[in-house]
C-alpha positions in Angstrom: 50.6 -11.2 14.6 52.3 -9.7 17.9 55.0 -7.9 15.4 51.7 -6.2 13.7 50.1 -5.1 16.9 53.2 -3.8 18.2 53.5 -1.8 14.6 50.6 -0.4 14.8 50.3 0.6 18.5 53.8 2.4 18.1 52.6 3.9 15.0 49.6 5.4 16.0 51.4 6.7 19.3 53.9 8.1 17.0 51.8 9.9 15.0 49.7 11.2 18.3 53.1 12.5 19.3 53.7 14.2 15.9 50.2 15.7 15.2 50.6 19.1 16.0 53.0 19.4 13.0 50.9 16.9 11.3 48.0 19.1 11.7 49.7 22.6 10.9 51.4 21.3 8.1 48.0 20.1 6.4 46.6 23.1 7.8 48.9 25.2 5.1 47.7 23.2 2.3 43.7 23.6 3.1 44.3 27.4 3.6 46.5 27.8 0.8 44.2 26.1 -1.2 41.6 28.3 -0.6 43.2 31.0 -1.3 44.6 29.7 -4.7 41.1 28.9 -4.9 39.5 32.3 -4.3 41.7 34.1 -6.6 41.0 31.2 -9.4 37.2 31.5 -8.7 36.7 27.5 -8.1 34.4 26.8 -5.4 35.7 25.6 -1.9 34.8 22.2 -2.5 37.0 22.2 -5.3 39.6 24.4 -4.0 39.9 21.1 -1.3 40.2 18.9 -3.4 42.9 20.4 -5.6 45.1 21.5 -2.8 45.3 17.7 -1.5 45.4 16.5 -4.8 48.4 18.8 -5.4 50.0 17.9 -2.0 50.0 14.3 -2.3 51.5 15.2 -5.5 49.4 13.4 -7.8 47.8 15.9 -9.8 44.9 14.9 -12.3 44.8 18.1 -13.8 41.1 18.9 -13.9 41.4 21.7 -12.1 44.8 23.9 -12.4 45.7 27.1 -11.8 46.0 30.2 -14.8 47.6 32.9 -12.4 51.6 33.5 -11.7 50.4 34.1 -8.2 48.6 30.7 -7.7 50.8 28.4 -9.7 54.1 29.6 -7.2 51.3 29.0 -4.0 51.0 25.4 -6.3 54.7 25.0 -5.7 54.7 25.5 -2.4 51.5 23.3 -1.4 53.5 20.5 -3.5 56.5 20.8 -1.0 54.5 21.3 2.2 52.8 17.8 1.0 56.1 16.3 0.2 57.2 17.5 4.0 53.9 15.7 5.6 54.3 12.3 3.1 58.0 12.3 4.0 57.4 12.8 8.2 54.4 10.2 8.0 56.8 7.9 6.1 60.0 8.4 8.7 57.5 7.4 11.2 55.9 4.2 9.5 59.6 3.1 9.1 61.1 3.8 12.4 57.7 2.8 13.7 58.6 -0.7 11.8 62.3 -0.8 13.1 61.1 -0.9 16.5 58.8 -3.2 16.2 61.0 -5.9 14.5 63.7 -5.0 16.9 61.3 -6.0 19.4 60.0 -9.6 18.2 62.4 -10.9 15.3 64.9 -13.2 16.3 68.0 -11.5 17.9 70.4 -14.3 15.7 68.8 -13.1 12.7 69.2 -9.5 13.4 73.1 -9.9 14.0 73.5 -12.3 10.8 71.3 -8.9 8.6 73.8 -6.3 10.2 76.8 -8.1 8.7 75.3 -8.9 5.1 
């Protein structure tokens, strides 16, 4: 239980610490979006929801974009959401290193390095 509490106490202070790029990295997407948006005609509701949708990568498909212009903008919303998945991810693991460095047994630590 102390292991989780220490995760998630570094965690969240890591990701305090990393918020401004957090922030203007998803900032990107949304504006993008709205643009891509705008020059599709989709309302800004859905212009939202597409732009996460495409930066998380998952892409249903409902909504996709018929212009040269907005499918390149597509491109680069799927790569600024690969950039913000991969710096949340770097942080949930080094976030976790710490933490196990911090309560798992030093013996067992020693006897993982030299598997």
């Amino acid at each position: 239980m102390q292991f989780t509490i220490t995760f998630l106490e570094l965690f969240f202070w890591s990701i305090y610490l990393t918020l401004p790029i957090v922030f203007f990295l998803s900032l990107i997407i949304v504006v993008l979006g709205q643009v891509v948006g705008y020059m599709e005609h989709w309302s800004k509701f859905d212009s939202l929801y597409w732009s996460l949708i495409t930066a998380t990568t998952v892409g249903y498909g409902d909504f996709r974009p018929i212009k040269k212009v907005s499918k390149l903008i597509s491109t680069i919303i799927a790569i600024v959401g690969m950039i913000l998945t991969g710096i949340i991810i770097a942080v949930a693991l080094n976030t976790a290193s710490t933490a196990l460095e911090r309560h798992a047994d030093q013996n067992i630590i020693e006897h993982m390095k030299e598997i």
